[in-house]
C-alpha positions as CSV (number, residue, x, y, z in Angstrom):
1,X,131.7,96.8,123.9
2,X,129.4,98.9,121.5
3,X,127.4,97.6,118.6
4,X,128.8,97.1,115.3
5,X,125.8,98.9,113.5
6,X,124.9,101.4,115.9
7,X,129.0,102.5,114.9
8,X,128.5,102.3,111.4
9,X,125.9,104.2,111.7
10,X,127.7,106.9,113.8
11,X,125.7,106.0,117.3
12,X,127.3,104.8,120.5
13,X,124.7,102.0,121.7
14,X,126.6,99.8,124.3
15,X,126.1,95.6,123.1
16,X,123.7,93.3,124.8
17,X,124.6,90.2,123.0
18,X,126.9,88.8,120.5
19,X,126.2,87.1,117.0
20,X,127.2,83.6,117.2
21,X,128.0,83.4,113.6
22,X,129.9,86.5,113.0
23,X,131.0,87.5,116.2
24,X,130.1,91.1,116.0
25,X,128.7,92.9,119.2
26,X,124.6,93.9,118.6
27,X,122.5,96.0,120.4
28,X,119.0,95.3,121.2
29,X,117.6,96.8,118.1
30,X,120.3,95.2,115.6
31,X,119.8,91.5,117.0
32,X,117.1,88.6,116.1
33,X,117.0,85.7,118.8
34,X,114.9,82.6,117.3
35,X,115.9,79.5,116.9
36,X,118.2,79.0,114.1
37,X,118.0,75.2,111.9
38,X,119.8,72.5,112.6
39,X,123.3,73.2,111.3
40,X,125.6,70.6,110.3
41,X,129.0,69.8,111.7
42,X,130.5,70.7,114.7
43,X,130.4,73.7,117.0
44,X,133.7,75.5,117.7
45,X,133.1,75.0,121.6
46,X,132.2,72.0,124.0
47,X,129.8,72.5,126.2
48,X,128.7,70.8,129.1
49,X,125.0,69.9,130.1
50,X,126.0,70.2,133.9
51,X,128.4,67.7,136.7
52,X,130.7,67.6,134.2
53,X,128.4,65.5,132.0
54,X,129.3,67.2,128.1
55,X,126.3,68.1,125.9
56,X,125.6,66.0,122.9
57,X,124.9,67.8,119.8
58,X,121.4,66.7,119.6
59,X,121.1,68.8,122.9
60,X,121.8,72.2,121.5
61,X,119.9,71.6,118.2
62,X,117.3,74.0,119.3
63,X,118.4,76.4,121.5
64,X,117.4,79.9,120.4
65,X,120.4,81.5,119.0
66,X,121.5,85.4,118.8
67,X,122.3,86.6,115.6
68,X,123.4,90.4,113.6
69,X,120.8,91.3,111.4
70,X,123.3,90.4,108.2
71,X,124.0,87.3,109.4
72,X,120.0,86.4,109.8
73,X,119.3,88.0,106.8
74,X,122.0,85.6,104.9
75,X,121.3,82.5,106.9
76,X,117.6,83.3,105.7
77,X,118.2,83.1,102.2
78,X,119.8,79.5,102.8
79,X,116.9,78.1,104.6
């Protein structure tokens, strides 16, 4: 997979990560990895903490997240 910026930009920079919000493939100069606020509702996946035990939400509250520089710039101006 190649970055979605690097290929608008006209570069072929292969991905390292992927935004969780958007979905887009980033390289590592088009991605920010902190962690993101609490966000309300559910995820879109279930996880599980380990021996089959699941992963309350509470649990993944402050993982650092990847996100596109878009998406962090927008989730910025919410926070």
């Amino acid at each position: 997979m190649k970055c979605f910026e690097c290929a608008k930009n006209g570069k072929d920079s292969d991905t390292v990560a992927v935004c969780i919000i958007c979905g887009r493939g980033v390289c590592k100069d088009h991605l920010v990895r902190e962690e993101t606020p609490v966000w309300e509702g559910e995820y879109s996946i279930k996880l599980k903490c380990g021996m089959g035990i699941s992963c309350d939400y509470k649990d993944i509250q402050h993982w650092k997240k990847v996100l596109c520089m878009p998406c962090h710039e927008a989730m910025k101006e919410n926070y």
